[in-house]
C-alpha positions as CSV (number, residue, x, y, z in Angstrom):
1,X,7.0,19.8,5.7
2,X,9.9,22.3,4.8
3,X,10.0,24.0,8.3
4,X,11.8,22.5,11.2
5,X,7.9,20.9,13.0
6,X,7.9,22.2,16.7
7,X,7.7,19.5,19.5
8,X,4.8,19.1,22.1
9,X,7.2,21.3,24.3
10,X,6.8,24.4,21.5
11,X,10.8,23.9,20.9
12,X,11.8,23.3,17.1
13,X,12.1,19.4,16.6
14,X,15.4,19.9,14.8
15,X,14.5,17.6,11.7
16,X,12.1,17.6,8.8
17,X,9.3,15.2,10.6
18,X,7.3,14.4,6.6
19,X,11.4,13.5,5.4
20,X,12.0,11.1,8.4
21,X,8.2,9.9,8.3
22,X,9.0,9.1,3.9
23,X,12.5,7.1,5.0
24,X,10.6,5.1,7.7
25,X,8.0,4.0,5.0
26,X,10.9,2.8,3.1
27,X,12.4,1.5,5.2
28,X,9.5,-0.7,6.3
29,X,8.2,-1.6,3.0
30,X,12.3,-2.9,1.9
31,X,12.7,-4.5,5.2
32,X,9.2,-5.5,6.6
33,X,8.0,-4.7,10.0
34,X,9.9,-7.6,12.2
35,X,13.2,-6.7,9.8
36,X,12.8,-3.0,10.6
37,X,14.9,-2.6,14.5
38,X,14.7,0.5,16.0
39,X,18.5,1.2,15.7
40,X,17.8,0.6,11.9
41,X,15.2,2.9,11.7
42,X,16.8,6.0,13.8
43,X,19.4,5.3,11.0
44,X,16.9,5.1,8.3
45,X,15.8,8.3,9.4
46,X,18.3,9.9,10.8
47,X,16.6,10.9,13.7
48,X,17.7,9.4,17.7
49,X,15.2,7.1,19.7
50,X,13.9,10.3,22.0
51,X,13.1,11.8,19.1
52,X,11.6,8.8,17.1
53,X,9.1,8.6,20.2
54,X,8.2,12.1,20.6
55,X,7.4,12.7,16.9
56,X,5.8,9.5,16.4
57,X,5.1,6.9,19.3
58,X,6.4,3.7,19.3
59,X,7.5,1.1,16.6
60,X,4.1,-0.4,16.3
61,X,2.6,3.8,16.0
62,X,5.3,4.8,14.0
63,X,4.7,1.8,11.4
64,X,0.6,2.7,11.5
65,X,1.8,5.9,10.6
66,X,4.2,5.3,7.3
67,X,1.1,3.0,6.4
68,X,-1.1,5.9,6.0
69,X,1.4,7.7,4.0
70,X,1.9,4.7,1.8
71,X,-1.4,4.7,1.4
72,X,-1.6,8.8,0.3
73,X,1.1,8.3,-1.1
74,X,2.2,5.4,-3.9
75,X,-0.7,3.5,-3.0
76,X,-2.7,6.4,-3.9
77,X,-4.6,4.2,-7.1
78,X,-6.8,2.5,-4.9
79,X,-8.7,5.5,-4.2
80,X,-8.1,6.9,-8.1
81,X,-9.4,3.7,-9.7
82,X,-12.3,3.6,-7.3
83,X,-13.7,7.0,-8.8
84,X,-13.5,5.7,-12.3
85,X,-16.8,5.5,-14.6
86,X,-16.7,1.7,-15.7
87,X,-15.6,-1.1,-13.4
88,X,-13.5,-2.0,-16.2
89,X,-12.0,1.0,-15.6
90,X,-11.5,0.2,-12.2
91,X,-10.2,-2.4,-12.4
92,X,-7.7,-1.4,-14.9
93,X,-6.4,1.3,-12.8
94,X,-6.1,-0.3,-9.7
95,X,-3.8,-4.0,-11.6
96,X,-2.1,-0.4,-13.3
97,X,-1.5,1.3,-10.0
98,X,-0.5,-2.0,-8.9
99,X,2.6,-2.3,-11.5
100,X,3.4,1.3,-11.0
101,X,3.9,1.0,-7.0
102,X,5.8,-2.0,-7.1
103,X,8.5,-1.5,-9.4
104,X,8.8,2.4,-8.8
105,X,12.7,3.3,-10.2
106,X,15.1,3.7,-7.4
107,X,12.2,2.7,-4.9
108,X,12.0,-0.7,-3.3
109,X,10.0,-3.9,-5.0
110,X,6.4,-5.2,-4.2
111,X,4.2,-3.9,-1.3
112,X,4.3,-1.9,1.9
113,X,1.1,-4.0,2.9
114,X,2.3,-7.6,1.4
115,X,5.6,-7.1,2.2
116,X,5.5,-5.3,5.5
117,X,4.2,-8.1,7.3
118,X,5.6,-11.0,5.9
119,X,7.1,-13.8,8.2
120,X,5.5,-11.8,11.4
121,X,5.7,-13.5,14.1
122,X,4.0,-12.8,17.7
123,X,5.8,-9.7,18.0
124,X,4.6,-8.0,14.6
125,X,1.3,-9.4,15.3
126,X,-0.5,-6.1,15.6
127,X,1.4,-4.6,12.1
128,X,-0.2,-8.3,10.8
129,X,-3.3,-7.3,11.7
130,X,-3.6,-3.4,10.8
131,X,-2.2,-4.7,7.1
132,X,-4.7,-7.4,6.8
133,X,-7.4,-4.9,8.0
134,X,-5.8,-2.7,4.9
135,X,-6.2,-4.7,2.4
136,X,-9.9,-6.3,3.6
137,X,-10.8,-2.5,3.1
138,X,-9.3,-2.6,-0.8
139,X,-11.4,-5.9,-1.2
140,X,-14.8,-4.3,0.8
141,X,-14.5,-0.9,-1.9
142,X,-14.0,-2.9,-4.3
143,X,-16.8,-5.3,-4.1
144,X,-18.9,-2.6,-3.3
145,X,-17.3,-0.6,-6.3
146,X,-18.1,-3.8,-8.9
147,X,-21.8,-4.7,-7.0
148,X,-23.2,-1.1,-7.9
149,X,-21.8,-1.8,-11.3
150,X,-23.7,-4.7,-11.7
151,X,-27.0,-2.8,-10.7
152,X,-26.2,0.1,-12.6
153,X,-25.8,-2.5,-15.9
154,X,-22.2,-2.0,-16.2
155,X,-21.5,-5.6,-15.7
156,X,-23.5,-8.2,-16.9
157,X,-26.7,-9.2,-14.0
158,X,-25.2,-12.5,-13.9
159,X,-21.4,-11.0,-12.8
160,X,-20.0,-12.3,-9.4
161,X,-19.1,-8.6,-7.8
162,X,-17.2,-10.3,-5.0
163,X,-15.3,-12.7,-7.0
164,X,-14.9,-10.0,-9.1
165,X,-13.1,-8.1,-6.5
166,X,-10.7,-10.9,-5.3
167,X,-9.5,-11.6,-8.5
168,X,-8.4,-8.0,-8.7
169,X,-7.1,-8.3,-5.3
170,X,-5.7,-11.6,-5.5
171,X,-4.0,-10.5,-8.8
172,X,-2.4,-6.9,-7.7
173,X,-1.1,-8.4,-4.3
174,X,0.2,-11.3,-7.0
175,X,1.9,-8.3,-9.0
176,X,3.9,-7.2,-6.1
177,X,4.9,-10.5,-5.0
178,X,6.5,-11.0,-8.2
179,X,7.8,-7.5,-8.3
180,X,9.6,-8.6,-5.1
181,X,10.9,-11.6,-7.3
182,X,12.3,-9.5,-9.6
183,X,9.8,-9.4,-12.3
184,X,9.4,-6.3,-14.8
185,X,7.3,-3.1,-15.3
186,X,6.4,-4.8,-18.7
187,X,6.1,-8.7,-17.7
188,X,3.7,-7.6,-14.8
189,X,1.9,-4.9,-16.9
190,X,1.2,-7.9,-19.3
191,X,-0.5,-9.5,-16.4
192,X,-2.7,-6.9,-15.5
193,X,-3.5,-6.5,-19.2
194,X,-4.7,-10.1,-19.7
195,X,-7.2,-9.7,-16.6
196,X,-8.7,-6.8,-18.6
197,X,-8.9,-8.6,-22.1
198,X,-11.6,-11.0,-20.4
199,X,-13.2,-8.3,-18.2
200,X,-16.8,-9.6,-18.8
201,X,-18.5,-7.1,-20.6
202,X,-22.1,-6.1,-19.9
């Protein structure tokens, strides 16, 4: 929001909640959840701890919440590919999506959802489990997605829609990984491209 957001006390919060929700999102998806301190992320967002909890809960709240607007945000494809006509067309845009979001100029490599939660230990357990739940939902739709495609005739009657759906998954969470590594818009756009070359066609 543009407007100073008013606290639960109806005073002005002082700072531009949407702007210090964005830099905790980055934050988390450069630094993971366990990497992420609070002292880093009052930094991060310029805001100060009171304020951090009023506005948004604690770490574990605050990191539900810039996973929602990761998800409304630059991992926004899911949903877009989803309402495509064709499940090649799904599947296209969601490996597209996929390159896009993870190699974003000036933006940090890979994932909020593989990156956020990698190396967790007992502490990050719950931002663990919230991003596994995340990206069982993205393999559910998508199963879903591909299974109606097979009944429609869109893919052959023969087509696996669930191992359909993992090799998407498996491939786009692959894509950020190496987007981590350093990989390329092009090299990983490549990748995506040769999943859709042997799309089985129906």
């Amino acid at each position: 929001m543009t407007a100073p957001e008013k606290s639960l006390l109806g005073r002005p919060r002082g700072f531009d909640t949407d702007q210090a929700l964005e830099r905790a999102m980055l934050y988390f998806w450069e630094h993971g959840y366990e990497g992420a301190s609070l002292s880093d992320l009052e930094g991060a967002m310029g805001i100060g701890r009171t304020s951090m909890y009023a506005a948004f809960g604690n770490k574990e709240q605050l990191f539900r919440k810039a996973l929602d607007r990761y998800a409304e945000g630059p991992a926004a494809y899911t949903e877009r590919a989803l309402k495509k006509a064709t499940a090649r067309e799904v599947a296209a845009e969601f490996l597209t999506g996929a390159v896009r979001a993870s190699t974003r100029p000036g933006g940090p490599p890979g994932c909020l959802t593989v990156q956020g939660a990698l190396a967790t230990g007992h502490s990050g357990q719950a931002a663990h489990d919230a991003l596994v739940t995340w990206r069982d939902d993205g393999f559910h739709h998508l199963h879903e997605r591909f299974r109606r495609a097979v009944d429609e005739g869109d893919l052959p009657p023969g087509a696996d829609a669930r191992k359909l759906a993992r090799l998407v998954m498996t491939v786009g969470n692959g894509i950020a990984v190496q987007a981590a590594s350093g990989a390329s818009r092009a090299e990983l756009q490549e990748v995506a491209d040769a999943v859709i070359d042997t799309w089985p066609s129906p």
